[in-house]
N, C-alpha and C positions, 0 to 999 in steps of 0.2 A: 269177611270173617266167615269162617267152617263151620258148619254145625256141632255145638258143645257135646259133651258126652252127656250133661244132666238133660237137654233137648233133646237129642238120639235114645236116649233110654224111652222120655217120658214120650214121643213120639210114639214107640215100639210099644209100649203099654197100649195106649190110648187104640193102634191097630190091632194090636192081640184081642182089644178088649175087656182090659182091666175094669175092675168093676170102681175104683178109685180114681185111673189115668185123666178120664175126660173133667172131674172136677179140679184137680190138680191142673189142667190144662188152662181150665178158667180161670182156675189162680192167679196162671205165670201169665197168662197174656192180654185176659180182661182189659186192663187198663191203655194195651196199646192199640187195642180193638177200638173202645170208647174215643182215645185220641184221633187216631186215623178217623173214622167217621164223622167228628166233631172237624174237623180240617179239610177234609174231604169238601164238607157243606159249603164252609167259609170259603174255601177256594172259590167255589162254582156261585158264592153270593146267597147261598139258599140258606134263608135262616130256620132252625131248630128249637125246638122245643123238646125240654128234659123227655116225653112219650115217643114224642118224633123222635129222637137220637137212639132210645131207647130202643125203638121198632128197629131201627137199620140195625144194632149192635146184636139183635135179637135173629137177624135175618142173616146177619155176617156170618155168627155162630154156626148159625141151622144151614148155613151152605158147606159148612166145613163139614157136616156129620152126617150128610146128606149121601146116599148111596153107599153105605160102608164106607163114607170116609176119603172117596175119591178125590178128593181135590188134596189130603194129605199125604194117599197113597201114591201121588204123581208128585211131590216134593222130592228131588234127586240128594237134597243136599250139598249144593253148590255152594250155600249162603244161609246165612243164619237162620232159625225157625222164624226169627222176629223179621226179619227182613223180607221173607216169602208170604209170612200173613200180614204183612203191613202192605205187599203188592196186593194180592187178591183180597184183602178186604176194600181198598182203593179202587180196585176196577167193578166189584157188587155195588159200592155204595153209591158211586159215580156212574152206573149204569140206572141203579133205580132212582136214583135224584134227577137224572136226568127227564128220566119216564116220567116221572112227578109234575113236571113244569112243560 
């Protein structure tokens, strides 16, 4: 699937620096952020706790907004927004759960 126009807009905010873009961001994708991370763990066996999940989703976040944004500003758009942060929140959280044990 292509990147939507209501993703492509809200992305382009979010890079311009909308002063609303990144909470809106939170909105649309919180919740796939939480799952990935929650799925992530169970994969790997590593059980979670509501602070523990809470920390990764926290970390997933702060990687996205981390240097201007850099890990958004290399998204080509080949494939959905959800689909590119559902890869890269996968490989932070499964790199630091791995650290973890």
């Amino acid at each position: 699937m292509a990147l939507s126009n209501l993703d492509r807009d809200l992305l382009k905010n979010c890079l311009e620096g909308s002063d609303t873009a990144w909470c809106t961001f939170c909105d649309r994708y919180l919740g796939l952020v939480v799952h990935v991370v929650s799925h992530s763990a169970e994969a790997l066996g590593v059980p979670l706790d509501a602070t523990s999940r809470d920390d990764l989703v926290a970390e997933a976040l702060g990687a996205l907004v981390e240097r201007d944004f850099a890990v958004l500003r290399r998204f080509r758009g080949d494939s959905s927004l959800a689909t590119f942060l559902a890869v890269v929140t996968r490989r932070a959280v499964h790199k630091r759960l791995l650290q973890r044990s």
